[in-house]
CHARMM-style PDB file with segment names, atoms N, HN, CA, C and O in Angstrom:
ATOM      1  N   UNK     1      11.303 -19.768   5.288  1.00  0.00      PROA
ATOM      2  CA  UNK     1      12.296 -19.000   4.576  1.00  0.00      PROA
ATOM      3  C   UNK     1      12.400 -17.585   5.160  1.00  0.00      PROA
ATOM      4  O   UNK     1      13.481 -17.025   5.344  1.00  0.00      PROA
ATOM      5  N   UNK     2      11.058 -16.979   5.473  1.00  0.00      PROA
ATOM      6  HN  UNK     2      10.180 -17.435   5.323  1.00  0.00      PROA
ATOM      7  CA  UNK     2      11.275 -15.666   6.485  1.00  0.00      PROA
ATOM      8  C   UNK     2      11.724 -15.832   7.375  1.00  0.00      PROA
ATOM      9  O   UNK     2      11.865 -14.715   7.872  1.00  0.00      PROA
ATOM     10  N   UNK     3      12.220 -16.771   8.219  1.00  0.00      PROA
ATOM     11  HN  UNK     3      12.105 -17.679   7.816  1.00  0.00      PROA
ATOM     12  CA  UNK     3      12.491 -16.453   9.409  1.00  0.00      PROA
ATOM     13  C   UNK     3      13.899 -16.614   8.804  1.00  0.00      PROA
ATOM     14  O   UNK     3      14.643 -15.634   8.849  1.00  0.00      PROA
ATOM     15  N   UNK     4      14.233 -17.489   8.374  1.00  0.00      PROA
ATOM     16  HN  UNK     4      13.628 -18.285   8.338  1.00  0.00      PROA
ATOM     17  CA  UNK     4      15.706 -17.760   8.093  1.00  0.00      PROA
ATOM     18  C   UNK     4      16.670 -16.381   7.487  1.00  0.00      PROA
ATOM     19  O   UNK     4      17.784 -16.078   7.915  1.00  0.00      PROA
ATOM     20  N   UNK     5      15.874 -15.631   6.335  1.00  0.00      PROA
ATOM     21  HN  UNK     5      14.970 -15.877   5.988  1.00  0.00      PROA
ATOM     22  CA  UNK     5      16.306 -14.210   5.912  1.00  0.00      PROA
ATOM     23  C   UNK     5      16.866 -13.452   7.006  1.00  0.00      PROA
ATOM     24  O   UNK     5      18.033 -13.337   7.380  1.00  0.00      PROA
ATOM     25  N   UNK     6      15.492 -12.826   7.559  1.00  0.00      PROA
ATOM     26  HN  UNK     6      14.544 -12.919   7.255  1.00  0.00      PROA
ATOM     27  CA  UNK     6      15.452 -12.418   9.031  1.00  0.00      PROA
ATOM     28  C   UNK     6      17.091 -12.618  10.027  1.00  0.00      PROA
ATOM     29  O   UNK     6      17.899 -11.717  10.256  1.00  0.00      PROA
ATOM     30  N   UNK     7      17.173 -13.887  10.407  1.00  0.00      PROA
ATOM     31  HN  UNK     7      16.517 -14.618  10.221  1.00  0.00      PROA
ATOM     32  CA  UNK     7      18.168 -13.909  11.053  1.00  0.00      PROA
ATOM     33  C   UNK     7      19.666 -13.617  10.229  1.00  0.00      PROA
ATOM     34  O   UNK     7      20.727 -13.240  10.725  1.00  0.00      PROA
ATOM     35  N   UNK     8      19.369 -13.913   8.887  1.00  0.00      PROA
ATOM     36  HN  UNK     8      18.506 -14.219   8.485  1.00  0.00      PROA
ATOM     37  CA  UNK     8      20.759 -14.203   8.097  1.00  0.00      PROA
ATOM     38  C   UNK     8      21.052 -12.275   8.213  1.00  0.00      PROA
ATOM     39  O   UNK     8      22.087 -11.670   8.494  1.00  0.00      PROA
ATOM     40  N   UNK     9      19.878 -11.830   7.918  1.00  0.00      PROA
ATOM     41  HN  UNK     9      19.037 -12.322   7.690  1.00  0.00      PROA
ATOM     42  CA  UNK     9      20.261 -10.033   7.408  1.00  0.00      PROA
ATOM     43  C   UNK     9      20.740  -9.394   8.672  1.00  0.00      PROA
ATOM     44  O   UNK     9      21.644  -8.561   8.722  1.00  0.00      PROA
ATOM     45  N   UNK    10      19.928  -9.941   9.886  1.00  0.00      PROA
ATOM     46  HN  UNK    10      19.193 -10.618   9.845  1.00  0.00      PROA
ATOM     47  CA  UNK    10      20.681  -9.636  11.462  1.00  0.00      PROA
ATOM     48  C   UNK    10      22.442  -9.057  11.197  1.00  0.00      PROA
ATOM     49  O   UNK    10      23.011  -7.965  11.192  1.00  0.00      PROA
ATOM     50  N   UNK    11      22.825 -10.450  11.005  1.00  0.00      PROA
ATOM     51  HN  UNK    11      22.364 -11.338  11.010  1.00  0.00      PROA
ATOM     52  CA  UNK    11      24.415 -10.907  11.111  1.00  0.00      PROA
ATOM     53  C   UNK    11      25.112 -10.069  10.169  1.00  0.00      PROA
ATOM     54  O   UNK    11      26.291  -9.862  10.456  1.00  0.00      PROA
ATOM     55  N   UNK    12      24.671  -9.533   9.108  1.00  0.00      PROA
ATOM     56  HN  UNK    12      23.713  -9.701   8.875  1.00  0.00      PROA
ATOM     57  CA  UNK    12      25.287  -9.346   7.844  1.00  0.00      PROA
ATOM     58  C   UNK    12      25.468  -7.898   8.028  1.00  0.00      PROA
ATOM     59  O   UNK    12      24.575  -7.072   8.214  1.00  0.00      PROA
ATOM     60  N   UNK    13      26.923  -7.663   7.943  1.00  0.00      PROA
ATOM     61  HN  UNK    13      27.648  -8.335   7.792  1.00  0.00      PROA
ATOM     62  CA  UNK    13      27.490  -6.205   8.035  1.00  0.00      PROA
ATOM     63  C   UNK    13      27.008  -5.453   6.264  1.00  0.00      PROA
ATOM     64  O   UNK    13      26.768  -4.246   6.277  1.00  0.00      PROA
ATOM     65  N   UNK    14      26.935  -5.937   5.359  1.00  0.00      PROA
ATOM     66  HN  UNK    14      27.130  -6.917   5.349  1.00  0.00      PROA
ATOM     67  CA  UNK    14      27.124  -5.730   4.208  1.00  0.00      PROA
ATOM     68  C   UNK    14      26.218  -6.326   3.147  1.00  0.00      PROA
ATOM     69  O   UNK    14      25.703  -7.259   3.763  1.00  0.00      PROA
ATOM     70  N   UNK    15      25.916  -6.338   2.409  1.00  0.00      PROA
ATOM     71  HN  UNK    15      26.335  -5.581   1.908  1.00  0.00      PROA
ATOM     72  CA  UNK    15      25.226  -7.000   0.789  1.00  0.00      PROA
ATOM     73  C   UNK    15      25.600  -6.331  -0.237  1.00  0.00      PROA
ATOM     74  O   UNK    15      25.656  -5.111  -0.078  1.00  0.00      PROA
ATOM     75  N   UNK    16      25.928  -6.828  -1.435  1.00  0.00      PROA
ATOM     76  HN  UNK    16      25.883  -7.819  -1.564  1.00  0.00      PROA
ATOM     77  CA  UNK    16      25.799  -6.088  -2.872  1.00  0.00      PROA
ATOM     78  C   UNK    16      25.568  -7.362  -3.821  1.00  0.00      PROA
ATOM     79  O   UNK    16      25.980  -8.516  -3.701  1.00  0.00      PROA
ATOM     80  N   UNK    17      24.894  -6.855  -4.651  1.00  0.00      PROA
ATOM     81  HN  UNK    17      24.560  -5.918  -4.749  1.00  0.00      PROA
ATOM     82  CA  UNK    17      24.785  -7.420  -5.863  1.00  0.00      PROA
ATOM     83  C   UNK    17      26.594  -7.821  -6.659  1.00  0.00      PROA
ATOM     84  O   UNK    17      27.353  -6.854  -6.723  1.00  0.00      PROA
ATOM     85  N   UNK    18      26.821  -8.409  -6.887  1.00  0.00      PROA
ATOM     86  HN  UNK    18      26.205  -9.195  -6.836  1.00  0.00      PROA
ATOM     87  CA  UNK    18      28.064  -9.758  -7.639  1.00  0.00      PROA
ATOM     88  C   UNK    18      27.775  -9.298  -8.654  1.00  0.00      PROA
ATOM     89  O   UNK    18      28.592  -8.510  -9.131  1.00  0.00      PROA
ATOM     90  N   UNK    19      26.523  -9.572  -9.422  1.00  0.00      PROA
ATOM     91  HN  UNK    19      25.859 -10.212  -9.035  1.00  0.00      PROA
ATOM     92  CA  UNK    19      26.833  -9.664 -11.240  1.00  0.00      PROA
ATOM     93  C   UNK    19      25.542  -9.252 -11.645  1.00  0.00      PROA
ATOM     94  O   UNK    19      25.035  -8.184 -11.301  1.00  0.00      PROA
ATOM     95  N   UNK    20      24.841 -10.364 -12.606  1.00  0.00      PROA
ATOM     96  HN  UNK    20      25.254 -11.231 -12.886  1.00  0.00      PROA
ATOM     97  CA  UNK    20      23.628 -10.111 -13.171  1.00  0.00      PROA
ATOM     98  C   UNK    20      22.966 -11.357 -12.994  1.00  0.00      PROA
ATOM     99  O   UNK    20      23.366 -12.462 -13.359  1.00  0.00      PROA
ATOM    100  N   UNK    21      21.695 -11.011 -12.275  1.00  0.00      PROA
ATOM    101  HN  UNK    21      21.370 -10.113 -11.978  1.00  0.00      PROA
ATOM    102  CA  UNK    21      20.581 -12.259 -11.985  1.00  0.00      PROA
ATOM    103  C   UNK    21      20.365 -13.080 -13.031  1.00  0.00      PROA
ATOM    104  O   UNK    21      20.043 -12.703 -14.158  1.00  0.00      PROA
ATOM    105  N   UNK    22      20.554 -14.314 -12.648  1.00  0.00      PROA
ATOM    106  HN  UNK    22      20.815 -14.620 -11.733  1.00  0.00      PROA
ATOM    107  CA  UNK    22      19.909 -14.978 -14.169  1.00  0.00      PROA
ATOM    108  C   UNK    22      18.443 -15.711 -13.557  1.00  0.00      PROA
ATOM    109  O   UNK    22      18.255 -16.166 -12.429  1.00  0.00      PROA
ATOM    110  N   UNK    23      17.360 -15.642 -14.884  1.00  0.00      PROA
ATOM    111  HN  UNK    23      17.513 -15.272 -15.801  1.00  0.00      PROA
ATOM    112  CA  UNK    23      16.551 -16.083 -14.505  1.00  0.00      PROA
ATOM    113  C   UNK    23      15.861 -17.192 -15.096  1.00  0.00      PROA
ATOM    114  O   UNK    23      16.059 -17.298 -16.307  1.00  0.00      PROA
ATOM    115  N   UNK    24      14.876 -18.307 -14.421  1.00  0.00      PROA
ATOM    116  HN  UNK    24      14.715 -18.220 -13.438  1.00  0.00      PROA
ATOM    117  CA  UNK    24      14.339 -19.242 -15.378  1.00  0.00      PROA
ATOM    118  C   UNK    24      13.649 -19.336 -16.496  1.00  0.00      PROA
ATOM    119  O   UNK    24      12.590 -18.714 -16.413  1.00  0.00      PROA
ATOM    120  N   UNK    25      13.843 -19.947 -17.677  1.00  0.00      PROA
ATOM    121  HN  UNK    25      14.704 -20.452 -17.744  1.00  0.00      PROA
ATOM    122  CA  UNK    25      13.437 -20.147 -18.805  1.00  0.00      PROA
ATOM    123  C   UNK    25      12.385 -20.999 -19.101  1.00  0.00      PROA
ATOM    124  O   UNK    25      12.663 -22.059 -19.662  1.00  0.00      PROA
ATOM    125  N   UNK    26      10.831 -20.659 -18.741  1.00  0.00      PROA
ATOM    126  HN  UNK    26      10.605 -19.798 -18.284  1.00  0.00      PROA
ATOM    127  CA  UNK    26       9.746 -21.323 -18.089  1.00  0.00      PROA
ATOM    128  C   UNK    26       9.012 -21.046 -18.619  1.00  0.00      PROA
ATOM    129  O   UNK    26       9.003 -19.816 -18.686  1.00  0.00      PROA
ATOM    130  N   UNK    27       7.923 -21.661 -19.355  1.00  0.00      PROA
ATOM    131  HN  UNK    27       7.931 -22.659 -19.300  1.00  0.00      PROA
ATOM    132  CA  UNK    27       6.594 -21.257 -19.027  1.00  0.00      PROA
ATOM    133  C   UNK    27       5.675 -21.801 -18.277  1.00  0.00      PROA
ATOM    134  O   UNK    27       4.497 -21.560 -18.539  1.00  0.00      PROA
ATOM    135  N   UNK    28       6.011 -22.632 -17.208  1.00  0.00      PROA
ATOM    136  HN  UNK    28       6.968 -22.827 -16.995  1.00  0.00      PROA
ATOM    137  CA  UNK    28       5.391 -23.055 -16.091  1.00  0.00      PROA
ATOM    138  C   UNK    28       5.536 -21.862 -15.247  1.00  0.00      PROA
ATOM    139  O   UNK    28       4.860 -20.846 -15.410  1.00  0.00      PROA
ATOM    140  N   UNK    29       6.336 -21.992 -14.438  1.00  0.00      PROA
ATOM    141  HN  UNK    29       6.885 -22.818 -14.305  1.00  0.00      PROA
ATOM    142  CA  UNK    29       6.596 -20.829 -13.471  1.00  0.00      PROA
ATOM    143  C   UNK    29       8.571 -20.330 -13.876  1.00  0.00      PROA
ATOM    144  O   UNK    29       9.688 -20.823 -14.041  1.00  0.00      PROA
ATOM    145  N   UNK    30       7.837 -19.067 -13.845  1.00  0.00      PROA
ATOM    146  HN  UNK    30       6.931 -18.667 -13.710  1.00  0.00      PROA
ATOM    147  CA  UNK    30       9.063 -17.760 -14.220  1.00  0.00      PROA
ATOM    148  C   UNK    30       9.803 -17.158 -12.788  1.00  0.00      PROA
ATOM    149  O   UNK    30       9.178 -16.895 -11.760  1.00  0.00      PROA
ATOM    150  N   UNK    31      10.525 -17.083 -12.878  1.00  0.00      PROA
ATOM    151  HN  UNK    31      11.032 -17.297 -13.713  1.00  0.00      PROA
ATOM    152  CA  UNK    31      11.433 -16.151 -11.862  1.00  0.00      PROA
ATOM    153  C   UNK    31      12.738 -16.147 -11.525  1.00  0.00      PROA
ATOM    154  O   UNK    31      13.322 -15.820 -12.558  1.00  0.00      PROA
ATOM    155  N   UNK    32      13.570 -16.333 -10.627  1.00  0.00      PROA
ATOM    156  HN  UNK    32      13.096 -16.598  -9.788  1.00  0.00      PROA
ATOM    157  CA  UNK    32      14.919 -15.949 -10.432  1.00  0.00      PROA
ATOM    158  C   UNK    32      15.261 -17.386 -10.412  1.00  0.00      PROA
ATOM    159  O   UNK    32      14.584 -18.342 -10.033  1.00  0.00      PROA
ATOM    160  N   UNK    33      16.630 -17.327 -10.973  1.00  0.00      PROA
ATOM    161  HN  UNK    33      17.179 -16.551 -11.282  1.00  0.00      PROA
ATOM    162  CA  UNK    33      17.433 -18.527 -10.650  1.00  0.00      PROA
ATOM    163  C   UNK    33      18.256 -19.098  -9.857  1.00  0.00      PROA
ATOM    164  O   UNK    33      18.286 -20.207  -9.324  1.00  0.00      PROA
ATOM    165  N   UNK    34      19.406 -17.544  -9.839  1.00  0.00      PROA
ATOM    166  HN  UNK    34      19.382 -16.643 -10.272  1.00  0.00      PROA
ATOM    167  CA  UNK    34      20.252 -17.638  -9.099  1.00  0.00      PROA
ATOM    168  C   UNK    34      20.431 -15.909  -9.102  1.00  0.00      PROA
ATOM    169  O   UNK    34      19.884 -15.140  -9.893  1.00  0.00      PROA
ATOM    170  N   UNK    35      21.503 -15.492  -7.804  1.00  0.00      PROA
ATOM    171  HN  UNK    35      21.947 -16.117  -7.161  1.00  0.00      PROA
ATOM    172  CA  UNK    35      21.060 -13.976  -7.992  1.00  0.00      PROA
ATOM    173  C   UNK    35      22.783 -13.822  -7.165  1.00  0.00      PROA
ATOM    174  O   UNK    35      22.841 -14.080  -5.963  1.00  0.00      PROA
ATOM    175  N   UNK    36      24.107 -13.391  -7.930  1.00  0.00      PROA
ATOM    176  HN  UNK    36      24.060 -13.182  -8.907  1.00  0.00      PROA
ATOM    177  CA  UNK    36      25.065 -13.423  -7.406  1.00  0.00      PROA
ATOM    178  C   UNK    36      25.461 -12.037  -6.223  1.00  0.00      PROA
ATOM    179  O   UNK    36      25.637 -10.830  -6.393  1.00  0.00      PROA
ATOM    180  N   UNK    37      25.477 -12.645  -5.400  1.00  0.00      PROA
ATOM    181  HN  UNK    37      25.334 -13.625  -5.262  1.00  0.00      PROA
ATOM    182  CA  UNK    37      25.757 -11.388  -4.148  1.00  0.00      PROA
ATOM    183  C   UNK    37      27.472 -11.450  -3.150  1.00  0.00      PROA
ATOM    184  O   UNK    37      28.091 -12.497  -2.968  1.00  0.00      PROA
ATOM    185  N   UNK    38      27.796 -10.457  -2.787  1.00  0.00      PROA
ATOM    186  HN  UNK    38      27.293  -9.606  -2.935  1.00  0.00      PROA
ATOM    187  CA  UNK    38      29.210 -10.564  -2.027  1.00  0.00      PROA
ATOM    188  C   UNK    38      28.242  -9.981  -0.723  1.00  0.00      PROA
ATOM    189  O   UNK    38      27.351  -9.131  -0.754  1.00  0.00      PROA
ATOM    190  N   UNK    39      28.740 -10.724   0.350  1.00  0.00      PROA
ATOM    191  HN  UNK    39      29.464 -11.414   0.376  1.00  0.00      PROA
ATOM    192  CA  UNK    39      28.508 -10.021   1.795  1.00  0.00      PROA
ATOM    193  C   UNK    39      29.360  -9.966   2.652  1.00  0.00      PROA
ATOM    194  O   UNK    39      30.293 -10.592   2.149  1.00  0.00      PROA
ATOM    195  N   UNK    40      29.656  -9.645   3.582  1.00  0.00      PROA
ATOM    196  HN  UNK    40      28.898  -9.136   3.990  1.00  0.00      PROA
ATOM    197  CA  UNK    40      30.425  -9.698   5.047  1.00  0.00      PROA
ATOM    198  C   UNK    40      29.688  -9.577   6.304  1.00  0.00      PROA
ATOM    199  O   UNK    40      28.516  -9.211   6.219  1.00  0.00      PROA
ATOM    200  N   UNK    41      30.119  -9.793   7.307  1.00  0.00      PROA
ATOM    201  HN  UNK    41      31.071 -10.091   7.376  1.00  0.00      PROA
ATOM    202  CA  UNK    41      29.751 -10.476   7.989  1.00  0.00      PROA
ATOM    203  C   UNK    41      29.807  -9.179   9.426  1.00  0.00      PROA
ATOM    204  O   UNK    41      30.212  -8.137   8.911  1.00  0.00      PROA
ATOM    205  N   UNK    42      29.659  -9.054  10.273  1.00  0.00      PROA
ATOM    206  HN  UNK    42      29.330  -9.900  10.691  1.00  0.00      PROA
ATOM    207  CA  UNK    42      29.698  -8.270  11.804  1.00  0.00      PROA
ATOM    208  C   UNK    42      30.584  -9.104  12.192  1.00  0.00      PROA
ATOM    209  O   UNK    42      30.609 -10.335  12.214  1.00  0.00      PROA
ATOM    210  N   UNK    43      31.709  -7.875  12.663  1.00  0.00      PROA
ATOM    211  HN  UNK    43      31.689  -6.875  12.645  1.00  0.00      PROA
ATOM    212  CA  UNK    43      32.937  -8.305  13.344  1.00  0.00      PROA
ATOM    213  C   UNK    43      32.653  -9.198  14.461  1.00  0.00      PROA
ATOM    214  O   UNK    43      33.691  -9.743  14.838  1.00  0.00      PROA
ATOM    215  N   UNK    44      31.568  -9.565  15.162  1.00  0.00      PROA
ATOM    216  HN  UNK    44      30.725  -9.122  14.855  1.00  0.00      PROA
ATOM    217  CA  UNK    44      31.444 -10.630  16.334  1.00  0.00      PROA
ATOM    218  C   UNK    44      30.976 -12.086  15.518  1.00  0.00      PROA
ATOM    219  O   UNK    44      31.159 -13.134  16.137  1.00  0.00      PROA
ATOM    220  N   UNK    45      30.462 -12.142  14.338  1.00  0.00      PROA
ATOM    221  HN  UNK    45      30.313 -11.290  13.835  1.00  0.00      PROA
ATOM    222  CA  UNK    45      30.183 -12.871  14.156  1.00  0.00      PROA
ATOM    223  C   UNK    45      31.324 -14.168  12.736  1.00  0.00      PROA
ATOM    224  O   UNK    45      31.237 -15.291  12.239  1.00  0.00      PROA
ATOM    225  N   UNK    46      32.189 -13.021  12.713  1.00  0.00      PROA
ATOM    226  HN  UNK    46      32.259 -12.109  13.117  1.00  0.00      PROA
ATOM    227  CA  UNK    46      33.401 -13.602  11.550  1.00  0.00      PROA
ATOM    228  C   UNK    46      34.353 -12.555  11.533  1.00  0.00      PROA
ATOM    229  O   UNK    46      33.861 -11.435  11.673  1.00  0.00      PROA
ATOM    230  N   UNK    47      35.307 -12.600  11.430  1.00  0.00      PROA
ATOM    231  HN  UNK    47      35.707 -13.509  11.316  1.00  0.00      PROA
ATOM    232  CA  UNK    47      36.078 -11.664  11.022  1.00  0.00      PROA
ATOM    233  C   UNK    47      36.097 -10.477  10.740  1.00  0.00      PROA
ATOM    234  O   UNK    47      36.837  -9.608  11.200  1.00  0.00      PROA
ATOM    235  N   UNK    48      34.892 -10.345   9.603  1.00  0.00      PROA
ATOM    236  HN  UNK    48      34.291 -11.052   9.230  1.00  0.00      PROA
ATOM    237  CA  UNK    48      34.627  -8.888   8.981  1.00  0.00      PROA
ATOM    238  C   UNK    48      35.537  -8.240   7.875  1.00  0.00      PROA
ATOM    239  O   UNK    48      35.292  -7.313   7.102  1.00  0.00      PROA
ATOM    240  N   UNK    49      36.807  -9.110   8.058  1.00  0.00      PROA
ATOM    241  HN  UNK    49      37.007  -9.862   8.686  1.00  0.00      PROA
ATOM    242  CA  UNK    49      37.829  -8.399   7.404  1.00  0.00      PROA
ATOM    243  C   UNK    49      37.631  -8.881   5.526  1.00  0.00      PROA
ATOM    244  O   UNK    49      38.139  -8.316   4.557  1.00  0.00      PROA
ATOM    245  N   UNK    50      37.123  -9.559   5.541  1.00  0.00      PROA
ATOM    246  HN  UNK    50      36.710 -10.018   6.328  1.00  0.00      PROA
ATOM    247  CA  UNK    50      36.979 -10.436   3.883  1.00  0.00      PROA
ATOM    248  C   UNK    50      35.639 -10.781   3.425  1.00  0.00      PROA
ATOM    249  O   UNK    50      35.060 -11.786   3.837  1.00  0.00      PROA
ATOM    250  N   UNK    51      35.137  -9.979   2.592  1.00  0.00      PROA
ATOM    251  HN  UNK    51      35.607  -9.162   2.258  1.00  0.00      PROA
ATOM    252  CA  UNK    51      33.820 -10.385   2.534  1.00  0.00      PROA
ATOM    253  C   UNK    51      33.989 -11.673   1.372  1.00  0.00      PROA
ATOM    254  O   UNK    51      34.827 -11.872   0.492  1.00  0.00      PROA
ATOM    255  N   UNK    52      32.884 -12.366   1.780  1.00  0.00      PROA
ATOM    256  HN  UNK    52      32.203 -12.204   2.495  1.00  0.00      PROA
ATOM    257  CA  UNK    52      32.765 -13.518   1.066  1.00  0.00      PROA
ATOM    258  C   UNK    52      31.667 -13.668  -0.073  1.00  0.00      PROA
ATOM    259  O   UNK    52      30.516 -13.352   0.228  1.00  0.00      PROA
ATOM    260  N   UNK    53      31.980 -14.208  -1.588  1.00  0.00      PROA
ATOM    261  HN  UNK    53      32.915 -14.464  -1.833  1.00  0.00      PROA
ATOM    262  CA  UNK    53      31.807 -14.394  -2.153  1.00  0.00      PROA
ATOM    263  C   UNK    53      30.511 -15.078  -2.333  1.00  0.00      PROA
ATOM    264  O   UNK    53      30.738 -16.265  -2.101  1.00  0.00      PROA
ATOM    265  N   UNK    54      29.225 -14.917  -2.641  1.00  0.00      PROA
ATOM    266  HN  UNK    54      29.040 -13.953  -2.830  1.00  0.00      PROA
ATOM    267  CA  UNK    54      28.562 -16.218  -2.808  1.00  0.00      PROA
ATOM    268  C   UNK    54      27.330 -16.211  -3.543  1.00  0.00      PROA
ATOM    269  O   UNK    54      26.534 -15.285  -3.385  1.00  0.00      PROA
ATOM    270  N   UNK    55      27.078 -17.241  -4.401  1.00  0.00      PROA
ATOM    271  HN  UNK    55      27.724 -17.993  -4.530  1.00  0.00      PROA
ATOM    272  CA  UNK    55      26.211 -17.288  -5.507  1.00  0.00      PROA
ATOM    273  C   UNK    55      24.809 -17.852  -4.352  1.00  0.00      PROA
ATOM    274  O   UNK    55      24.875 -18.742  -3.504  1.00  0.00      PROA
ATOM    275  N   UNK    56      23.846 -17.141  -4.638  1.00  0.00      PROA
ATOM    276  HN  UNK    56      23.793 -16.418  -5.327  1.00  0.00      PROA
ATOM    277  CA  UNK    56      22.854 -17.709  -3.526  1.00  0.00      PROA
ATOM    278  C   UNK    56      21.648 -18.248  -4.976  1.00  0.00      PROA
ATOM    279  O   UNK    56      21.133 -17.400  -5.704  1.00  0.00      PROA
ATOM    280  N   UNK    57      21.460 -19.355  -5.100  1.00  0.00      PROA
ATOM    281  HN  UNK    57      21.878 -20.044  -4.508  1.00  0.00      PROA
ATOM    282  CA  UNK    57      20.222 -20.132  -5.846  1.00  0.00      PROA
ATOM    283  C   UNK    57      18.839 -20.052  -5.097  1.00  0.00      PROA
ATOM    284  O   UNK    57      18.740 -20.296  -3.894  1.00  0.00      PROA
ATOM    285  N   UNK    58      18.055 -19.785  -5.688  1.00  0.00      PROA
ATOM    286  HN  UNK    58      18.135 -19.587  -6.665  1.00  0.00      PROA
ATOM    287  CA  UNK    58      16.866 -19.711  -5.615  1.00  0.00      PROA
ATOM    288  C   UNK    58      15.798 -20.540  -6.160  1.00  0.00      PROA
ATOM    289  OT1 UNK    58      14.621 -20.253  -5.942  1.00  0.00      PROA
TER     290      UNK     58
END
């Protein structure tokens, strides 16, 4: 999964937080669920012009 971050944050002109994290309802194991983010991209690697939308699950 680190390496994969790593390369994804390379590419990425941009990040923000979308909304509000929701998280699991556990008492096994607790933590994030899903965590809504908008990014864009480096003009060599997409457009750049539209950042894209996307709910990333965890």
């Amino acid at each position: 999964m680190r390496i994969f971050f790593e390369e994804l944050f390379e590419r990425l002109d941009s990040i923000e937080l979308a909304g509000e994290p929701r998280r699991t309802n556990s008492n096994f194991v607790g933590g994030v669920k899903s965590v809504p983010v908008k990014f864009s991209f480096h003009r060599g690697d997409h457009d750049g012009e539209h950042p894209i939308g996307v709910q990333a699950s965890l």
